[in-house]
Wavefront OBJ file of the C-alpha trace (Angstrom):
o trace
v 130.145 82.156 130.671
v 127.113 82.308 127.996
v 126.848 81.784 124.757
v 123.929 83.950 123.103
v 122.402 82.841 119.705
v 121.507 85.318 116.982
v 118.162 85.267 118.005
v 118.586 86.746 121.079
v 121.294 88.576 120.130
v 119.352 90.508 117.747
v 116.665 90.946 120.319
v 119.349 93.225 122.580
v 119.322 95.248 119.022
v 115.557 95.659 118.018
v 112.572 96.101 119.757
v 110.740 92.413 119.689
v 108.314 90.838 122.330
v 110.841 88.863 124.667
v 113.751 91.781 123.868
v 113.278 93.045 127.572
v 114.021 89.605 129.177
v 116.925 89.127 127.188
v 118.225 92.279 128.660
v 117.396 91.498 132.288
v 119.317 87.913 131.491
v 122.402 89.726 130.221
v 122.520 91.759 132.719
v 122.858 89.461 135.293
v 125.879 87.780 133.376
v 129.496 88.323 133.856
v 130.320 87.172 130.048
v 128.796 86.644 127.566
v 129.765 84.926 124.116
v 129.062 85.950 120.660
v 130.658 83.779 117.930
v 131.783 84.703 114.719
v 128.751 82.806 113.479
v 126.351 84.962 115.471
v 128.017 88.032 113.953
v 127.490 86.617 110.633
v 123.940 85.624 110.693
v 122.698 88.965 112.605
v 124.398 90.658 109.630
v 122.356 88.344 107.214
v 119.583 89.294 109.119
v 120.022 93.050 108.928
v 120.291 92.796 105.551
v 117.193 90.991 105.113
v 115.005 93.538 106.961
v 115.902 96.193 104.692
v 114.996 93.840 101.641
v 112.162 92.927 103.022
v 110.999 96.533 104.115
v 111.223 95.512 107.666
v 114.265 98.884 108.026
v 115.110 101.035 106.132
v 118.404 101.711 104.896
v 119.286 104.127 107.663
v 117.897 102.093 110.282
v 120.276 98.993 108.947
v 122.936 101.002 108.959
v 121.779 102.157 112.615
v 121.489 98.337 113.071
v 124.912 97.116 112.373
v 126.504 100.503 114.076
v 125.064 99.556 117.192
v 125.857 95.682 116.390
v 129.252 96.843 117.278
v 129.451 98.698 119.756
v 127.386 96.426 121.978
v 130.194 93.571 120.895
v 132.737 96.197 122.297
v 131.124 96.496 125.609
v 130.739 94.355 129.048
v 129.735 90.916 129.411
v 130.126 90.678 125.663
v 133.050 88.226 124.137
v 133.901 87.507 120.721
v 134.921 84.075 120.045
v 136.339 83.366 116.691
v 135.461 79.734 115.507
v 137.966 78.102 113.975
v 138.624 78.813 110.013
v 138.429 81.700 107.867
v 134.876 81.172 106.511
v 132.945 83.129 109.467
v 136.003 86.253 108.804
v 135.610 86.673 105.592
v 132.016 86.287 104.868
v 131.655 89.064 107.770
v 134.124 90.985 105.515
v 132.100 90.760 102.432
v 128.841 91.554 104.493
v 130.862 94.672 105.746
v 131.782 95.522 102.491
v 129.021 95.381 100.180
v 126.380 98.418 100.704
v 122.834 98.412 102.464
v 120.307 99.930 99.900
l 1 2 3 4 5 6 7 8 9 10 11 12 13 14 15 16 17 18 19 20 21 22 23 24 25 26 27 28 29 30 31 32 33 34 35 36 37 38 39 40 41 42 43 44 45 46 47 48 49 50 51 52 53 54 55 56 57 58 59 60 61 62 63 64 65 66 67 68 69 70 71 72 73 74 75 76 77 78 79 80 81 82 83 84 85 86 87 88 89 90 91 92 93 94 95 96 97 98 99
């Protein structure tokens, strides 16, 4: 079992310089973890690259589509931490719109 941090989580999701390693390192894993926390902060971070021009609205949308269906397929595990904090935040990310 591994445990993936956002930042190389969102690497599996855009195209950034070590984003092909990642891949090759996942694949060789039977499970992998993604915390609630992870969720949270690649969701942040979606967010923030349409602000900041870095996607468009489409593409964040694109983004946090794909977001979960890669949580939904092998080696991928979601652990929820402990406490309702990481849940609902993720809720509120999920329910407020991307511009």
């Amino acid at each position: 079992m591994t445990y993936i941090d956002t930042s190389s989580f969102i690497k599996l999701l855009l195209v950034e310089p070590e984003s092909e390693e990642i891949e090759k390192a996942i694949g060789a894993l039977d499970v992998v973890v993604v915390t609630s926390l992870t969720r949270l902060e690649a969701k942040v971070q979606a967010r923030g690259f349409v602000a900041g021009g870095r996607l468009d609205s489409r593409a964040g949308r694109r983004f946090e589509a794909d977001m979960r269906q890669l949580l939904n397929e092998a080696p991928f595990c979601i652990y929820q931490l402990e406490g309702s904090i990481f849940e609902t935040a993720i809720r509120q990310q999920e329910a407020s719109i991307v511009q």
